[in-house]
Backbone bond lengths (Angstrom), bond angles and torsions (degrees), N, CA, C in turn:
res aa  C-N    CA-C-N  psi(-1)  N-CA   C-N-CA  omega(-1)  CA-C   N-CA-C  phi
1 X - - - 1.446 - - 1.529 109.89 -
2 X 1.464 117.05 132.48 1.366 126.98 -172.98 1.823 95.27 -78.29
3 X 1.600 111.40 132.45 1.620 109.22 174.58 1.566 109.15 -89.96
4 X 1.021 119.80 144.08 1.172 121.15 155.42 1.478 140.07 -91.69
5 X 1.162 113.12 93.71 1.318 121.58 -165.13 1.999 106.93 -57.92
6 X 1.551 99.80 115.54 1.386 107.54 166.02 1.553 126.07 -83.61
7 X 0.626 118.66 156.11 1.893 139.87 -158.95 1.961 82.14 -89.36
8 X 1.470 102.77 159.64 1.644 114.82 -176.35 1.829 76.67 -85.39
9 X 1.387 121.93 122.78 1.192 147.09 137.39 1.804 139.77 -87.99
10 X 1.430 105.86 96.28 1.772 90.15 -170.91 1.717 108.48 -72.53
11 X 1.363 99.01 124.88 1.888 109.26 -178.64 1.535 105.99 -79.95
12 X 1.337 121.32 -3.08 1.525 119.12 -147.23 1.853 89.21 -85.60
13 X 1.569 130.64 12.93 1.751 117.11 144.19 1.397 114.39 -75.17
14 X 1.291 106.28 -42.37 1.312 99.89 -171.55 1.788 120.03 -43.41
15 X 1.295 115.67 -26.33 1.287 95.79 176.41 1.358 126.60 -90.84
16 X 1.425 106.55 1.25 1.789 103.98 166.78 1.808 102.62 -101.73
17 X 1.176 133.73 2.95 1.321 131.63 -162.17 1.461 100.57 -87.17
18 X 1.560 130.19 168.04 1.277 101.88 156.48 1.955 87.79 -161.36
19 X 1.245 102.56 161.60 1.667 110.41 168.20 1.553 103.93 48.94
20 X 1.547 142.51 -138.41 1.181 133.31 -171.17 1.600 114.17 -66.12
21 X 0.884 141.21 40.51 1.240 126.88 178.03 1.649 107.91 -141.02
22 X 1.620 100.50 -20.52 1.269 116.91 179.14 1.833 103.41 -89.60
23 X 1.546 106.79 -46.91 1.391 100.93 165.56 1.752 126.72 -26.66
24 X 1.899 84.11 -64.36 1.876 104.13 -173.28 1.297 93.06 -38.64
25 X 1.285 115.03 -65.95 1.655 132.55 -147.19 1.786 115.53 -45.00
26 X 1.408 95.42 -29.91 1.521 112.78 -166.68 1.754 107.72 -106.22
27 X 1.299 107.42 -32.48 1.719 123.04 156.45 0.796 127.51 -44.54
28 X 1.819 120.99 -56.72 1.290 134.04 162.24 1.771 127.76 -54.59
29 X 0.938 120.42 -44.96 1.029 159.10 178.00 1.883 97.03 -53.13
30 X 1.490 112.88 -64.38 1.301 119.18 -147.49 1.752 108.32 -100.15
31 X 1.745 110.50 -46.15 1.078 123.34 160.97 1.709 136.19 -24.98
32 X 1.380 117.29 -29.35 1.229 124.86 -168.39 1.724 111.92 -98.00
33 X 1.548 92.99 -33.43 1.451 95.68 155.62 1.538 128.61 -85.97
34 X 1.128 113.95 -11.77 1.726 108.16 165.52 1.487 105.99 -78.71
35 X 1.521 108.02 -34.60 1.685 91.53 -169.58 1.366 120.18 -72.15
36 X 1.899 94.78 -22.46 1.916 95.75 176.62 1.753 102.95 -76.49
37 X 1.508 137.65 -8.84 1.009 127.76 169.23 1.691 127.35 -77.24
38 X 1.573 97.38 -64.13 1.296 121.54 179.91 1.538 124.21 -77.10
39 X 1.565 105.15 -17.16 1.458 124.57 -174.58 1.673 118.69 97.77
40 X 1.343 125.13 -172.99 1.289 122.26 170.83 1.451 133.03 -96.47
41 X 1.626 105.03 -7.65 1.302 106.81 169.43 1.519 121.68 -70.23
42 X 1.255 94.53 -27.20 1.804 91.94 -177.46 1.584 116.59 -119.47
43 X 1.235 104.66 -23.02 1.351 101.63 153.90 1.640 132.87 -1.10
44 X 1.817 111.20 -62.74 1.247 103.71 -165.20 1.653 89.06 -82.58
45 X 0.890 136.01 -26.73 1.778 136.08 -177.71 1.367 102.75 -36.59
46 X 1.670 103.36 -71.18 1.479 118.00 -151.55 1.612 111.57 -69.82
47 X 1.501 112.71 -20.06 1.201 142.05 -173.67 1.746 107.83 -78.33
48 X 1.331 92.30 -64.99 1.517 93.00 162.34 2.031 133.65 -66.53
49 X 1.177 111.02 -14.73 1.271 139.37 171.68 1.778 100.83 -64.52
50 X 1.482 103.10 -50.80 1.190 89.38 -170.74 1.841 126.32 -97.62
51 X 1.171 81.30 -7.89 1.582 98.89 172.35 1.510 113.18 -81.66
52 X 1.543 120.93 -14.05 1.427 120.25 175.80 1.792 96.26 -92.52
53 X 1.441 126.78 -43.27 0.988 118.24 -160.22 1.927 123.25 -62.87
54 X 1.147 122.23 106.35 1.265 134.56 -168.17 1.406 124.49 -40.59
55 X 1.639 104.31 -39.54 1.795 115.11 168.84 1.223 107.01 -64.96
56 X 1.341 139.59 -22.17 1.590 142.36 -170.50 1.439 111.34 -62.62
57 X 1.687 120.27 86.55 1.196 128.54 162.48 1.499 111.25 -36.61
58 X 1.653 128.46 100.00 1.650 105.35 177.10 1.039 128.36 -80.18
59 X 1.333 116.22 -26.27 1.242 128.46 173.30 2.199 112.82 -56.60
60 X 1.517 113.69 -39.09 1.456 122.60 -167.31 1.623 86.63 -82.66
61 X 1.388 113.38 -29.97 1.235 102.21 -167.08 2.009 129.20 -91.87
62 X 1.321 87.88 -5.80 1.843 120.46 149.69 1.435 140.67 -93.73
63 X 1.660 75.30 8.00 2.011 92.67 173.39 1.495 113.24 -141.38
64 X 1.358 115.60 -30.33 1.892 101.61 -164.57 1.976 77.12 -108.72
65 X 1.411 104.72 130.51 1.160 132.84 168.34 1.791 100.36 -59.90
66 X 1.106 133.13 -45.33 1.831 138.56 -169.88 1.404 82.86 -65.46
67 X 1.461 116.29 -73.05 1.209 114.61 -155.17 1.318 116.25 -49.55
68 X 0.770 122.18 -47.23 1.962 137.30 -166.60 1.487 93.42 -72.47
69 X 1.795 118.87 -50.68 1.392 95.05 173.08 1.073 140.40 -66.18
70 X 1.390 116.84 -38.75 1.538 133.15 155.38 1.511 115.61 -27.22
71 X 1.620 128.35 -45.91 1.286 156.53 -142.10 1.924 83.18 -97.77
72 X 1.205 114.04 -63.66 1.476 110.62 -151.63 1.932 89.79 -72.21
73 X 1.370 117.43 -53.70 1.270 118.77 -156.23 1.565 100.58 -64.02
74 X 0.894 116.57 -17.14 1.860 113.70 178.73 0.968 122.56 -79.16
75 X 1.643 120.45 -41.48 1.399 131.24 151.97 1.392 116.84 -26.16
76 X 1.550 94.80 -75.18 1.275 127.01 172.42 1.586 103.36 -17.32
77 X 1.718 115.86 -72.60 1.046 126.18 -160.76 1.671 105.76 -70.67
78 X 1.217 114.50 -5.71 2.075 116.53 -172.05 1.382 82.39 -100.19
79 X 1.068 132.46 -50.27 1.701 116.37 -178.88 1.037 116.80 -55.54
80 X 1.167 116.28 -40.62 1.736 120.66 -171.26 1.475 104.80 -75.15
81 X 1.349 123.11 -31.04 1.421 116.10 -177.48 1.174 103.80 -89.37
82 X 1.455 122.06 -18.47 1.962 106.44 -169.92 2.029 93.21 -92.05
83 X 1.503 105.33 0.54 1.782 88.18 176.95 1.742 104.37 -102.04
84 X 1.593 110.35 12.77 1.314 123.83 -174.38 1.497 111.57 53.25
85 X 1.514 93.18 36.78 1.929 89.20 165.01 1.637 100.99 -109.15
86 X 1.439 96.44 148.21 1.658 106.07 169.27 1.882 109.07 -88.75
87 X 1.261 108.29 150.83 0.922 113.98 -165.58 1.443 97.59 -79.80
């Protein structure tokens, strides 16, 4: 699995943020590196995929580069299988 190296991000909103504002916060943040990975067509998918998904540590996932990659490419891989493309 290719890592994606994250940028030094301070998480220290996340703990006053909460529901849409905490979403944005982590969207913004995360989006620009999936689209320079994955591209821009799917970008907002995989982006949004992971911001709904409930197990998604946001805070681990705005700091440990494995994790976040691990996090995006799995997505990645449920989109790709629910549009019945092989990777």
């Amino acid at each position: 699995m290719k890592v994606i190296q994250l940028p030094q991000i301070d998480v220290s909103p996340l703990e006053s943020l909460q529901g849409d504002e905490r979403n944005n916060f982590v969207g913004n943040n995360i989006y620009g590196l999936i689209s320079a990975v994955l591209g821009q067509e799917v970008a907002p998918r995989i982006t949004g995929m992971l911001l709904d998904e409930s197990a998604v540590n946001f805070s681990q996932l705005l700091t440990d580069s494995q994790y976040f990659s691990g996090k995006v490419f799995e997505a990645h891989s449920l989109w790709m299988n629910s549009q019945g493309k092989a990777q």
